[in-house]
C-alpha positions as CSV (number, residue, x, y, z in Angstrom):
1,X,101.3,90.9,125.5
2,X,104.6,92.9,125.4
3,X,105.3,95.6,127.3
4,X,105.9,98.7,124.9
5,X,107.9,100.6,127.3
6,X,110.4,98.0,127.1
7,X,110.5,97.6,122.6
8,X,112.1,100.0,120.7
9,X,113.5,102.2,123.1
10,X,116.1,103.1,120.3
11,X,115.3,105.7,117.7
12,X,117.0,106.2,114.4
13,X,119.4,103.7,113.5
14,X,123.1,104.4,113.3
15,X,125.2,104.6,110.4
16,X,126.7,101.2,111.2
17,X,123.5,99.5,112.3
18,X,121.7,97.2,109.5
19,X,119.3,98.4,107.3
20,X,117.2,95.9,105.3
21,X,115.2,96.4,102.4
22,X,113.1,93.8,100.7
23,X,112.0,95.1,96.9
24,X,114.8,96.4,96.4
25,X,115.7,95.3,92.8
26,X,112.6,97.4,92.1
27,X,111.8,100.4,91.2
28,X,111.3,102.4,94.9
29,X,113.6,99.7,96.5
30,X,116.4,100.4,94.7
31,X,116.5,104.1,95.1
32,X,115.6,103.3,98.4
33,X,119.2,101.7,98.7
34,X,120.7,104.5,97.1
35,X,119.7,107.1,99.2
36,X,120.7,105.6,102.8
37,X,124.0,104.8,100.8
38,X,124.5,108.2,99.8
39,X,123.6,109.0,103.5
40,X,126.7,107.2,104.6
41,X,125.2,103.7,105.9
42,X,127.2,101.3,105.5
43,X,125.3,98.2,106.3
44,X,122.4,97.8,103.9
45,X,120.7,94.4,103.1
46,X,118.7,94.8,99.6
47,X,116.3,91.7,99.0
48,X,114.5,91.2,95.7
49,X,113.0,87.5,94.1
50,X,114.3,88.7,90.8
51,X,117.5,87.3,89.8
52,X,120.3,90.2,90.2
53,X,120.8,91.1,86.2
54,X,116.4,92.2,86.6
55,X,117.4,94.4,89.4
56,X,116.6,98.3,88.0
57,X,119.5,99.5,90.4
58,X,122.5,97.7,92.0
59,X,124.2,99.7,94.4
60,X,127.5,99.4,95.4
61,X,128.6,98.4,98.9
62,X,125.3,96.8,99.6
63,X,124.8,93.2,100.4
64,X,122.4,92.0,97.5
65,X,120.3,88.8,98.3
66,X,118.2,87.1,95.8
67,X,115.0,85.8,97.9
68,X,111.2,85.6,97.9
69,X,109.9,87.1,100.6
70,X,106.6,85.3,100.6
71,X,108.4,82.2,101.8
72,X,108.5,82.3,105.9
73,X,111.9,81.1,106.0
74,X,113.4,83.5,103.9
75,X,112.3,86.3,105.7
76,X,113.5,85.3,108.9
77,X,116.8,85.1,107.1
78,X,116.2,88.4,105.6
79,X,116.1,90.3,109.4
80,X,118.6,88.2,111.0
81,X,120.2,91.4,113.1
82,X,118.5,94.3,111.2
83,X,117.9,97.3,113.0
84,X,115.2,98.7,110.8
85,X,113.3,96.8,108.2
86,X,111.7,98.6,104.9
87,X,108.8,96.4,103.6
88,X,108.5,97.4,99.7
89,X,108.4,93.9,98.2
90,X,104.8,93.2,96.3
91,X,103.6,92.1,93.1
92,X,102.3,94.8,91.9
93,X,102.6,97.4,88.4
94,X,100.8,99.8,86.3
95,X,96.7,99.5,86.3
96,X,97.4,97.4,83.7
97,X,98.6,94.7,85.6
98,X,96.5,95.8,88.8
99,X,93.1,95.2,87.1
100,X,94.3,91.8,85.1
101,X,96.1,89.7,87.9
102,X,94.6,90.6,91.5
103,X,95.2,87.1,92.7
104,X,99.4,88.0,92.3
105,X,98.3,91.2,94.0
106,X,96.1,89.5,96.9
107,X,99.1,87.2,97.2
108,X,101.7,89.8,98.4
109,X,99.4,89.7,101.5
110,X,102.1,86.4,102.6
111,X,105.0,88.8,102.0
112,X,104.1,91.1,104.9
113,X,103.0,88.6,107.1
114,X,105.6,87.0,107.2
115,X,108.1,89.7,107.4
116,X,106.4,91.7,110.2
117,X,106.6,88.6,112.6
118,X,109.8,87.7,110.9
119,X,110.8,91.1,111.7
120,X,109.6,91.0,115.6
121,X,111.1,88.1,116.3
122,X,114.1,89.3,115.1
123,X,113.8,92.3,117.5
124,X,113.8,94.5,114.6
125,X,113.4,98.4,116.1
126,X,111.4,99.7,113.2
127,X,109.4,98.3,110.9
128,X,108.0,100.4,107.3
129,X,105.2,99.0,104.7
130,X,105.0,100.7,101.6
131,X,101.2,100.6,101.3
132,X,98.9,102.4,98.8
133,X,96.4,104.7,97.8
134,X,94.2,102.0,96.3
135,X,93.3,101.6,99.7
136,X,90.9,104.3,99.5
137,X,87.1,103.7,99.2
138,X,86.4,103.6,95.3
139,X,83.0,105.2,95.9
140,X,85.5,108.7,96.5
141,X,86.7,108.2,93.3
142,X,84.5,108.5,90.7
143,X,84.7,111.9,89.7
144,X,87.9,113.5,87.8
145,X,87.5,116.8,89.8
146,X,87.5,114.5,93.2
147,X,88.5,116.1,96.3
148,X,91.4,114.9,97.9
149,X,91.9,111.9,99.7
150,X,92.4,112.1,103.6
151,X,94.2,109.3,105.6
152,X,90.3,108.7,107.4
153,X,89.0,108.3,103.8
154,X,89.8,104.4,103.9
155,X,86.9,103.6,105.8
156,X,84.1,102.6,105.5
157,X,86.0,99.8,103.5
158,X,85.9,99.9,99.8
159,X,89.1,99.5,98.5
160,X,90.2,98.4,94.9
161,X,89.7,94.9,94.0
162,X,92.9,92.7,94.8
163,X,95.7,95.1,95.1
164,X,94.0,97.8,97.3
165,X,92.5,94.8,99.6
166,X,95.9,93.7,100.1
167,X,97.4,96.6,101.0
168,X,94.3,97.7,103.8
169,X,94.5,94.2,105.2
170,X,98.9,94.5,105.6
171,X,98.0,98.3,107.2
172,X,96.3,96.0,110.1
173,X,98.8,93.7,110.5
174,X,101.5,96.7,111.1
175,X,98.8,98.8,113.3
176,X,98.5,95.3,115.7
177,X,101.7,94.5,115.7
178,X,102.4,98.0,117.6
179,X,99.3,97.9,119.5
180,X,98.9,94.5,120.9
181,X,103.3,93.5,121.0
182,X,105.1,96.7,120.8
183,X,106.9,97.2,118.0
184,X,107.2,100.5,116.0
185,X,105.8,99.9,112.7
186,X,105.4,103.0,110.0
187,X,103.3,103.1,107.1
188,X,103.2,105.5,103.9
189,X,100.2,105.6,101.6
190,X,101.7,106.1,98.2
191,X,100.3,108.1,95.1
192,X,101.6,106.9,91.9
193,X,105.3,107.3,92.4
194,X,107.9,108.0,89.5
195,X,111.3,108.6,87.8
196,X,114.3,106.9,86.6
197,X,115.3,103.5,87.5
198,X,111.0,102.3,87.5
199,X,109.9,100.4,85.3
200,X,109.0,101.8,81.6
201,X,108.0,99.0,79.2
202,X,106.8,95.3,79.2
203,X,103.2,95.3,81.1
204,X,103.6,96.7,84.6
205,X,105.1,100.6,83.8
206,X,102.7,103.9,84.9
207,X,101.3,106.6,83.1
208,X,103.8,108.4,83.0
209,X,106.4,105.9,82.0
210,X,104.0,104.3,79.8
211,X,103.1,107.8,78.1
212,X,107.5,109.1,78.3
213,X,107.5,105.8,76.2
214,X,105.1,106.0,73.9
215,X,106.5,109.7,72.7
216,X,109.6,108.3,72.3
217,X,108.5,105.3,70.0
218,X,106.9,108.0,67.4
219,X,109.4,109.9,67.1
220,X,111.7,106.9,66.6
221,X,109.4,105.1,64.4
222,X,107.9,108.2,62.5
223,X,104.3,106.9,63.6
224,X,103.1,110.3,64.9
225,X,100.5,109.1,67.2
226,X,99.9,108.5,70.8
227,X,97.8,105.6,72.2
228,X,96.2,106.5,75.1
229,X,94.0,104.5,77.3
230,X,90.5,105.6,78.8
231,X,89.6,108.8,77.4
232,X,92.3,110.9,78.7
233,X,89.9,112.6,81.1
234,X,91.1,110.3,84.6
235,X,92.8,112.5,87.1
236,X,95.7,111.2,89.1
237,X,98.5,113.1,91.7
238,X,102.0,111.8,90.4
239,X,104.8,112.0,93.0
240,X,108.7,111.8,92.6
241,X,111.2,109.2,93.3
242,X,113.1,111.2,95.3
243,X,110.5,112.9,97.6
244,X,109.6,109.6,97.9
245,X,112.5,108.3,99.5
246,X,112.9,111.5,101.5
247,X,109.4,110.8,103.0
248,X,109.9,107.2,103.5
249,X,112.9,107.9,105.4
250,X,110.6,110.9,107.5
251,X,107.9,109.1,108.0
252,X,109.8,105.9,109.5
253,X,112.0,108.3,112.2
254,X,108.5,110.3,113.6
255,X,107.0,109.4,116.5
256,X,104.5,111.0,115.9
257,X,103.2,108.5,113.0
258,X,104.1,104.6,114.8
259,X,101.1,102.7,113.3
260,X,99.4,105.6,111.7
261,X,98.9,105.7,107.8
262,X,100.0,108.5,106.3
263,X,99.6,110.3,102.5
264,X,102.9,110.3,100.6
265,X,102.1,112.0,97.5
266,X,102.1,115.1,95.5
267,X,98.7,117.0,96.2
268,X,99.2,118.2,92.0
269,X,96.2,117.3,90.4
270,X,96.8,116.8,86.7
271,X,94.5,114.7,84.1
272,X,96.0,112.1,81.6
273,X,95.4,114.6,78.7
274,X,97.6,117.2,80.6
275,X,100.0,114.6,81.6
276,X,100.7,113.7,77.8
277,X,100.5,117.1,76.8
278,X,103.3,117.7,79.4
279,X,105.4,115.1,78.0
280,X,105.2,116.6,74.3
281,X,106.2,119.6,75.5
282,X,109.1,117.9,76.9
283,X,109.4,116.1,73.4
284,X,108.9,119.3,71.2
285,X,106.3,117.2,69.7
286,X,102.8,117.3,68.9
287,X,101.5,113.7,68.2
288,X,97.4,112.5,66.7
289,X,96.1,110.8,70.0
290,X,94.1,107.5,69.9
291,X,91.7,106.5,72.9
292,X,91.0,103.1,74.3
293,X,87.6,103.2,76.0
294,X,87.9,99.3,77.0
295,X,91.7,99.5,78.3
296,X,92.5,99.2,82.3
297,X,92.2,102.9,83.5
298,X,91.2,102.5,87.1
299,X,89.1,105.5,89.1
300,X,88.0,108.5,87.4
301,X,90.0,111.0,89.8
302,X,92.3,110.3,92.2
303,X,94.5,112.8,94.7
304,X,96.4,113.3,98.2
305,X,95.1,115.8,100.6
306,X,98.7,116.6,102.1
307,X,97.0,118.2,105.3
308,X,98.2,115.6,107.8
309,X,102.1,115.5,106.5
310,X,102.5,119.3,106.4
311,X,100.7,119.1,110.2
312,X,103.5,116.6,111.5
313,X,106.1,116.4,109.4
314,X,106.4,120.2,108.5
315,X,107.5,118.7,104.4
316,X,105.7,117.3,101.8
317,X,106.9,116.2,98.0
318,X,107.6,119.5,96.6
319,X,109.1,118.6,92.7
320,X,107.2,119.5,90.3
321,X,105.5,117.5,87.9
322,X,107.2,119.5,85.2
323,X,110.7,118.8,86.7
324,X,110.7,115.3,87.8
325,X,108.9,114.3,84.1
326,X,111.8,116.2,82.3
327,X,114.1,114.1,84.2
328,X,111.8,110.4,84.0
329,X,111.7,111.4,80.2
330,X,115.8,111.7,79.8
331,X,116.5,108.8,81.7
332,X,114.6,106.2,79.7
333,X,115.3,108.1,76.4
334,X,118.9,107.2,77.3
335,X,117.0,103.5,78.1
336,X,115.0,102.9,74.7
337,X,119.0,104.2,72.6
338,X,120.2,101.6,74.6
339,X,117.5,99.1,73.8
340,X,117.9,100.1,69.8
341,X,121.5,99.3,69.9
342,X,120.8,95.5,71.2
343,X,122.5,96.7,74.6
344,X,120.9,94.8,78.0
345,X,118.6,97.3,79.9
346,X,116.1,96.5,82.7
347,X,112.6,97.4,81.7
């Protein structure tokens, strides 16, 4: 067994020591990247399996490897002298894709495996998984006006089929890795994060893309209606890109929090309805909505107690839904133009 005292003894990384991050031609990865950029690091690994063009943000001045982290060998590559390792590489998407391919989503259980030993063996200093709140136990979720979801409500054990299993079972993996060899391992809970650079078309976007979408296709089209799935009476807590990057980067520098999940989310309770109704106000537009009872729409109500990251942390996500969907809105309004004109964009 290691000897804890003796792992880690290093805190933050320096602005010249290597930052990897796996995911990162996705959607949180890539602002990810763009953030410690911004922050003056100037050794940052980015790691995604999708070709480089697929990638939602390329940022300059960071080494971009194209590699799939379910493959042992490549993540062993992937940590080769890395200070600090940010895990947020998973096959994952909008509930759409949750509820319809689980095996994919069971199957980013290799991904963490193997970059959590890869990542020890590498005598990486801190480790970060980007679990989820489909971790919780569903049975707390079956009433839009739920209460909010602590960090104890995972157990008893009843997460979501497939992508919520995965995510408990990777939790484990980062909580004995700390416990039984000694290395610092961080790990954030997230509540349906968005903004620009995500996804916003093509199968695996969230509400709120989905929805930002959707408005803009009727007025583009002329078809004034709004397609909306379930009954429009699901609840969800919808948090920011960029407190989510600020947390990430909080959460992984307290000591406070080494193998202890954590809620990174906006406690803003909002239901579908209200979220579309948000969005046409954005819009100036009033559109004839359709509902599809027998569409993917997950729990009835879902949201973050924020209790335990205003205890240690002293911050929580504090944009506004209002604000960060005015700004998701313009960003892939500028996206769909593009589209129209038969210009490449990442979707």
């Amino acid at each position: 067994m290691a000897n804890k005292s003796s792992i880690g003894k290093d805190s933050a990384a320096g602005k010249s020591d290597l930052l990897v991050i796996t995911g990162a031609g996705g959607f949180i990865g890539g602002n990810l990247a763009a953030y410690f950029r911004k922050k003056g690091f100037s050794r940052i690994r980015a790691v995604d399996k999708k070709p480089l063009y697929e990638w939602y943000r390329r940022v300059p001045g960071v080494e971009s490897l194209c590699l799939d982290c379910s493959v042992e060998e490549n993540c062993r590559r992937v940590c080769e002298g890395a200070a600090e390792v940010y895990n947020l590489a998973a096959d994952m998407g909008g509930m759409g894709f949750i509820e319809r391919f689980r095996v994919e989503c069971l199957r980013s259980i290799l991904i963490n495996t193997h970059m959590v030993e890869a990542a020890y063996r590498a005598g990486v200093r801190r480790y970060f998984f980007s679990s989820s709140a489909c971790a919780y136990n569903i049975l707390l979720q079956q009433d839009p006006q739920v209460r909010a979801l602590k960090e104890a409500d995972a157990y008893p054990a009843m997460a979501e089929r497939g992508y919520g299993w995965e995510k408990l079972m990777s939790e484990m993996f980062c909580q004995e890795y700390w416990h039984e060899r000694g290395m610092k391992t961080f790990i954030a809970r997230f509540h349906n994060v968005y903004g620009p650079y995500g996804t916003w078309a093509g199968g695996r976007e969230k509400a709120p893309a989905a929805l930002c979408r959707k408005v803009i296709e009727a007025l583009d089209t002329g078809r004034m209606t709004l397609d909306i799935w379930g009954d429009g009476t699901q609840t969800r807590s919808f948090c920011y890109i960029a407190d989510v990057v600020q947390g990430i980067d909080r959460i992984m520098h307290c000591e406070e929090l080494i193998a202890t999940p954590i809620n990174l989310g906006s406690s803003e309770l909002v239901s579908i309805n209200t979220l579309a109704d948000k969005i046409e106000k954005i819009a100036r537009v009033k559109l004839e909505r359709h509902y599809d009872p027998t569409a993917p729409r997950g729990v009835a109500g879902r949201n973050s107690d924020n209790t335990f990251i205003r205890k240690v942390l002293k911050w929580e996500p504090g944009t506004s839904l209002d604000k960060g969907l005015a700004e998701t809105y313009r960003w892939i309004k500028t996206q769909y133009a593009a589209r129209k004109k038969g210009l490449r964009v990442v979707e």
